[in-house]
TORVEX-630495 format. One record per residue: residue in one letter; x, y, z of N, C-alpha, C, O in turn. Coordinates in steps of 0.2 Angstrom, whole numbers, plus 5000, padded with zeros to 4 digits. Example, Ala and Ser with C-alpha at 12.3 -4.5 7.8 and 13.67 -1.06 7.14 Angstrom:
A506649725039506249785039506649845039507149835042;S506449895035506849955036506450005039506750065040;
// end
This chain:
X500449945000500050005000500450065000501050065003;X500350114997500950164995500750215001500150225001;X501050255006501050315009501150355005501450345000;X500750415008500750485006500750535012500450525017;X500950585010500950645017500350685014500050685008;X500150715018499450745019499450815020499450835026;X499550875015499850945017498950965019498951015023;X498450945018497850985018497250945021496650945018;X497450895028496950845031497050845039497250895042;X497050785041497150785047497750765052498250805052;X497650705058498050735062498650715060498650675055;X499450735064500250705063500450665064500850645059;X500450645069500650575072500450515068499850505067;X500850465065500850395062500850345064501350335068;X500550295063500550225067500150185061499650185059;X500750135060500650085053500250035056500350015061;X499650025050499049955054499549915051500049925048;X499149845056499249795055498849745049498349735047;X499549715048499749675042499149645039499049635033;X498649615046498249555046497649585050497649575056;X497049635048496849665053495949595054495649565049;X495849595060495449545062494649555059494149515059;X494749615058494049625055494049645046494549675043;X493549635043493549675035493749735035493449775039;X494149745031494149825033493949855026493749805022;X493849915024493849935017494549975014494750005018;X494749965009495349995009495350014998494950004994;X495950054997495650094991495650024984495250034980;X496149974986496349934982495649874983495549834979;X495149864989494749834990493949864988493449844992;X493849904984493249954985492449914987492449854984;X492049924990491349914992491149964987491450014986;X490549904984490249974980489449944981489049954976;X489249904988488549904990488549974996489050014997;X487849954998487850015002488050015011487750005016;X488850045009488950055017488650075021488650045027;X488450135020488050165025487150125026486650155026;X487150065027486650025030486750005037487249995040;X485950015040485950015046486249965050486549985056;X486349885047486649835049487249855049487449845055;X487849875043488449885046488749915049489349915051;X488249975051488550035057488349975063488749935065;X487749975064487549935070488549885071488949895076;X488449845066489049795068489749825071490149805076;X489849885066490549925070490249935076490549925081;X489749975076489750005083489949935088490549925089;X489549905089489649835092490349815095490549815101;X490849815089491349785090491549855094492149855093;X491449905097491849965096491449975107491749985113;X490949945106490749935113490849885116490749885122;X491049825114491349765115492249785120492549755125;X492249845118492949875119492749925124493049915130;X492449975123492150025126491350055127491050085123;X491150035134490350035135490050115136489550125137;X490650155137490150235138489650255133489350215129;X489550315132489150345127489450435127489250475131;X489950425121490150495121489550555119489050545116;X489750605121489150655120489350705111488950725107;X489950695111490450745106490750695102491050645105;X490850705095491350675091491850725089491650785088;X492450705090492850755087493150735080493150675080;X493350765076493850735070494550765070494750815067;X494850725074495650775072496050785067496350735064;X495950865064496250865059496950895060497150915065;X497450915055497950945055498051015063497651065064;X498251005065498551025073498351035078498651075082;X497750975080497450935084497950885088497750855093;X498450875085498850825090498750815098498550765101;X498850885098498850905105498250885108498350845113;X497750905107497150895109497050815109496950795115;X497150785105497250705108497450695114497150665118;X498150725116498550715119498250735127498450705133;X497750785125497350805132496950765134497050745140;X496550755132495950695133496050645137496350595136;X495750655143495650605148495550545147495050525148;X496150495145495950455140495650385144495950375149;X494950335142494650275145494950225139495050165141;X495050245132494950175129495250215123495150275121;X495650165120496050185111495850135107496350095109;X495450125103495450075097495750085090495750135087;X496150025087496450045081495850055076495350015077;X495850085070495350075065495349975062494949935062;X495849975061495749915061495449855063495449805060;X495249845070494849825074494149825073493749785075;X493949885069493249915067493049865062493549845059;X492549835061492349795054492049865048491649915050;X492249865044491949955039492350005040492250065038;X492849995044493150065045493750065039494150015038;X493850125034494450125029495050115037495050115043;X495450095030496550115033496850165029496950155023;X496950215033497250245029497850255028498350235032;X498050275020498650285016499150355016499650365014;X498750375020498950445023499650435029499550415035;X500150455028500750455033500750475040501050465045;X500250535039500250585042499450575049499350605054;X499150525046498750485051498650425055498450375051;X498650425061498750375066498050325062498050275058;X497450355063497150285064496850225068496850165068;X496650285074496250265079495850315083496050375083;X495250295088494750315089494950305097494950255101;X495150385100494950385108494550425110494350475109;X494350385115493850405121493950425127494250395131;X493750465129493850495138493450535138492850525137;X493750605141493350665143493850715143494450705143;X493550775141494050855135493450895139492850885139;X493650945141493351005143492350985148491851025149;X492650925150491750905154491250875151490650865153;X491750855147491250815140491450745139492050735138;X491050695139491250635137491350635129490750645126;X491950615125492050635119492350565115492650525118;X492150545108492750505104493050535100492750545095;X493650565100494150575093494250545088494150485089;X494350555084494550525079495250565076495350615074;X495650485078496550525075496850505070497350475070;X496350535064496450505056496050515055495650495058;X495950535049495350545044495550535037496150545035;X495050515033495150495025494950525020494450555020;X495350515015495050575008494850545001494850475001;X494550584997494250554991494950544987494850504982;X495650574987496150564984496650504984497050484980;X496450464992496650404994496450334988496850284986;X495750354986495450324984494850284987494650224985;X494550314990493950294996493350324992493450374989;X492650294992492250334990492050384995492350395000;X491450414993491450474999491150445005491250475010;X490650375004490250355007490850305012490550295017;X491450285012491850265014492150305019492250295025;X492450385014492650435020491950445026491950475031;X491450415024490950485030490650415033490150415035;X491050355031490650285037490950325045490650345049;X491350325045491450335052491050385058491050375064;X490750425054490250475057489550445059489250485063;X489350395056488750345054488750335062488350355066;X489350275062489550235069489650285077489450265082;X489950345075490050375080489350395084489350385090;X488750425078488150455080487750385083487450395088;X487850335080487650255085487950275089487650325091;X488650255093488950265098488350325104488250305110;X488250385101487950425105488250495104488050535109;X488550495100489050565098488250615094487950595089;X488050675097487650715093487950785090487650825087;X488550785091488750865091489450825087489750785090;X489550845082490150835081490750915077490550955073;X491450905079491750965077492350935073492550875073;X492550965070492950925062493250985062493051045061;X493850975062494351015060494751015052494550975049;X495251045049495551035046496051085043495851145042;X496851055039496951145037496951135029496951085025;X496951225028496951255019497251285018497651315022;X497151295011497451355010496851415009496351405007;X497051485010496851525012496651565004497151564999;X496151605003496051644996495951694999496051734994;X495851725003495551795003495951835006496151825012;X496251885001496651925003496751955007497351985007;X496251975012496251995020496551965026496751985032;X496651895023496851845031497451825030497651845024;X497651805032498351765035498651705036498651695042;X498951645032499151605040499451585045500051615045;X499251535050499251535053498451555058498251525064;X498051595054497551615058497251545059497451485058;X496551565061495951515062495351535059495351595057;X494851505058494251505052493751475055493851415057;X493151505056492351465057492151465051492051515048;X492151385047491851365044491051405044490851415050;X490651425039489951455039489651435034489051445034;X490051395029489651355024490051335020490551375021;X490151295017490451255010490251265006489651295006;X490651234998490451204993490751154991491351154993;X490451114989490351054987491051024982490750994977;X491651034981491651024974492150954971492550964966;X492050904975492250844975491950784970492150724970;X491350814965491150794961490650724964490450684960;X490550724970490150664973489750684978489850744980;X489250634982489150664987488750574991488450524989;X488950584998489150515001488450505002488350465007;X487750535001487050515002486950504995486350504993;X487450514990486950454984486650374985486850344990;X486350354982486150284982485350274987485050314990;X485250224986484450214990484650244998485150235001;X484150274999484050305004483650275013483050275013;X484150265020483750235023483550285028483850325031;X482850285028482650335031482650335039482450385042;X482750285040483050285050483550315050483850325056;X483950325044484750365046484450445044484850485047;X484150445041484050525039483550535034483350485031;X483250595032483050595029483050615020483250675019;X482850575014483050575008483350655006483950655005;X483150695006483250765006483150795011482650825012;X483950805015484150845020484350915018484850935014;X483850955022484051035022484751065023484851055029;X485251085020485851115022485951205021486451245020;X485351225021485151305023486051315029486451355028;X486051285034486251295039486751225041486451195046;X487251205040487751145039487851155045487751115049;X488251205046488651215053488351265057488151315054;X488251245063487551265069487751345071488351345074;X487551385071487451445071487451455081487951495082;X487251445084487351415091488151395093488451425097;X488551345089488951315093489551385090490151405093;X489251405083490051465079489851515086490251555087;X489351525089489151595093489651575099490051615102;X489751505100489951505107490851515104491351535108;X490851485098491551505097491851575096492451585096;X491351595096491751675094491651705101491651775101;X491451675108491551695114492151695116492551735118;X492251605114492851585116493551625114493951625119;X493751655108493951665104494051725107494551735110;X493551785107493551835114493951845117494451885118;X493751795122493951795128494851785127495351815128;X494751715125495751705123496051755118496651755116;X495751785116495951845113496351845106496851875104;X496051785103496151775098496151775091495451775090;X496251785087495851805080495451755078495651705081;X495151745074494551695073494251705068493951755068;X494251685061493851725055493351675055493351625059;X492751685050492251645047492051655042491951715040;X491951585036491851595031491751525024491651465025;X491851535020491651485016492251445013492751465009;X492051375015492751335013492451275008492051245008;X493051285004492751244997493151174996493751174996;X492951104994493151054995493151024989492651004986;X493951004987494150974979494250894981494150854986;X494450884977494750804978495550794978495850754981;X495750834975496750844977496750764973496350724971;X497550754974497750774978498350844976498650874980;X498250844971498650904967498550994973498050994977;X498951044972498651094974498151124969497851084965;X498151174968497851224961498151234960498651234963;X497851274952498351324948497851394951497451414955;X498251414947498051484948497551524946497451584947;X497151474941496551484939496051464943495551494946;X496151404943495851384948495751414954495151434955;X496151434960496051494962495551544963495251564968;X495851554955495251634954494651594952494251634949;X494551554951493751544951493451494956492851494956;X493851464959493751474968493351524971492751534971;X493751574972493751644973493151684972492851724976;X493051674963492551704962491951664964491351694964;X491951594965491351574967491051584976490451574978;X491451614978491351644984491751624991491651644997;X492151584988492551524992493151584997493351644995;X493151575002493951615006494251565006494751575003;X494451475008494751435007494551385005493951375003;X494951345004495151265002495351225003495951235002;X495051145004495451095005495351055002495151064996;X495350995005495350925002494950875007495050815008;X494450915010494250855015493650895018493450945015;X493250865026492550905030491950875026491550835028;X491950895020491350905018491150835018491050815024;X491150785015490750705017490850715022490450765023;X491050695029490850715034490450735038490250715044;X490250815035489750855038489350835034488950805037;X489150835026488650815025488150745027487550745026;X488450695029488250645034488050655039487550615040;X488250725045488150735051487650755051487150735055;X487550815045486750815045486150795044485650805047;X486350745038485950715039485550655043485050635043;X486150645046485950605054485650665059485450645064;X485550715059485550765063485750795068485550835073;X486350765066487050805072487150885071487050915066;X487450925078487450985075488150995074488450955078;X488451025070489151035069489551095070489251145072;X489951085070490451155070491051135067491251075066;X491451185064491951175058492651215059492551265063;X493051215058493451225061494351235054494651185051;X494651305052495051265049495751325051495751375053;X496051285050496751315051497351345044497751315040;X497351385043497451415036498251415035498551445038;X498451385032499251375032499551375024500051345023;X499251385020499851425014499251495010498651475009;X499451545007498751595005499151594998499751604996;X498551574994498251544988498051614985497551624982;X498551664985498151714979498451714972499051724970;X498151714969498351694962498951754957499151734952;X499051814960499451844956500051864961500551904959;X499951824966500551824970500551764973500651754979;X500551724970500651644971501451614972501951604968;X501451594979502051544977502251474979501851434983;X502751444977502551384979502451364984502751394989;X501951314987501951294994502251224994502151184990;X502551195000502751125002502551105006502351155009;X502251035010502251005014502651025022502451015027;X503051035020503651045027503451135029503451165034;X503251165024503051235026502351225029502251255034;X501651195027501151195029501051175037500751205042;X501551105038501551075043501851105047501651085053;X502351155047502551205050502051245055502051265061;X501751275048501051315050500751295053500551315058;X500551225051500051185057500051195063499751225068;X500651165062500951175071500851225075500551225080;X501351275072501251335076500551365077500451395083;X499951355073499351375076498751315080498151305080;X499251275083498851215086498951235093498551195096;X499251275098498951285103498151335103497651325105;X498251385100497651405098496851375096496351385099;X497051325091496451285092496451225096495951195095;X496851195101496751175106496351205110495951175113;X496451285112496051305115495351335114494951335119;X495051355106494651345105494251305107493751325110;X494351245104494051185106493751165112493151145113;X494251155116494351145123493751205127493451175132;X493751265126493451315127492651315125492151335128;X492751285119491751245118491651215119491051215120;X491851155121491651085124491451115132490851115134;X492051155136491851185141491151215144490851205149;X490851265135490251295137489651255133489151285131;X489651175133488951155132488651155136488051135135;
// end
């Protein structure tokens, strides 16, 4: 299986599955192309995932790009590998561990997730956003999802921080195609309102208070794994976009549908303007991560606090 590093996903830390994992898993070279998101296979993961750990987290977290730390916080009860899960992908990504913990983060019983998956891996989208299925079984209704981009809008910075306030779509897919079950959601879910208007208010308290800069705004989701050109860019841009990535959206699109409320979160680490464009690398992005991960530790930590 070929690694790859991740300039515009989730979390640092690496840990190679194993060789022979005890359950099916899904992986890019084994594709499922019935319907994962079936009631019966969530039920089964969660299963095996309680077999291991019997609470009920209140919060799902997705650690993306400079969340380490916050793993690191977490009151930890219980760590499962993805591979353990029956349906859960393995990811090809270097730059993600690939396991699910549990404890407690700001007075909340929460599960993490330390690894997330992309449509560039090779996964369908329905594969990237099985994991959020299984969590909202587990009892997760609030989920927050992080991740970093690159920045378009001429006014910001990186290294800042970003409230997610809507998306676009433009991964060419979407993980609620196919027959529809309607105990997980409903056929035609409203996304007037993706990311909960409530949990960004408490963010921009928090953010306040820590005296932090905080932007909000619209982040657009590609398949990569390439960056943009320069055109591309500018018609980002002009479709209304301030950043971009490569990942969130199947995830949140999912959450919604399940009816979780969400909160979004990105960390802006190279700025994408097209007539002052310069090259970006991997070792520069992750740089930037880094340095803006105590910040959104505290963020974070900071809303969990005030639910």
């Amino acid at each position: 299986m070929t690694v790859a590093r991740d300039p515009r996903g989730g979390s640092r830390a690496s840990v190679a599955p194993p060789a022979s994992p005890p359950h099916p898993v899904a992986s890019p070279e084994t594709p499922t192309n019935d319907a994962l998101h079936s009631l019966a296979r969530i039920m089964v993961a969660a299963a095996a995932i309680r077999s291991r750990y019997t609470g009920a987290p209140e919060v799902a977290i997705i650690l993306g790009t400079g969340l380490g730390a916050l793993g690191r916080e977490i009151d930890l009860e219980a760590s499962i590998d993805y591979a353990e899960i029956p349906g859960f992908p393995l990811s090809t990504v270097e730059s993600h561990s690939g396991r699910l913990l549990f404890g407690t983060l700001g007075g909340k019983s929460v599960v993490a997730m330390q690894g997330r998956f992309h449509r560039y891996e090779g996964y369908s989208l329905q594969e990237v956003s099985f994991p959020v299925r299984v969590l909202h079984a587990l009892g997760a209704r609030t989920l927050i999802v992080s991740n970093a981009c690159g920045v378009m809008n001429p006014l910001w910075d990186k290294g800042e921080l970003m409230l997610i306030a809507d998306h676009i779509n433009l991964l060419g897919d979407n993980p609620l195609v196919g027959p529809n079950d309607d105990t997980l959601g409903p056929r035609f879910p409203d996304m007037s309102q993706p990311y909960d208007p409530a949990l960004r208010a408490i963010a921009r308290e928090v953010a306040i208070h820590a005296r932090m800069i905080l932007r909000e705004g619209v982040y657009a989701a590609v398949t990569g794994p390439n960056l943009e050109t320069r055109a591309e860019y500018r018609m980002l841009r002009n479709a209304g976009a301030d950043v971009v990535g490569m990942s969130t959206v199947p995830e949140v699109i999912v959450a919604v549908h399940a009816g979780m409320r969400v909160l979004g979160i990105s960390i802006l680490t190279d700025r994408c303007l097209p007539d002052a464009l310069e090259p970006a690398t991997v070792e520069e992005i992750i740089a930037v991560a880094s340095g803006a991960e105590p910040h959104l530790t505290t963020l974070v930590r900071g809303v969990l606090e005030r639910l």
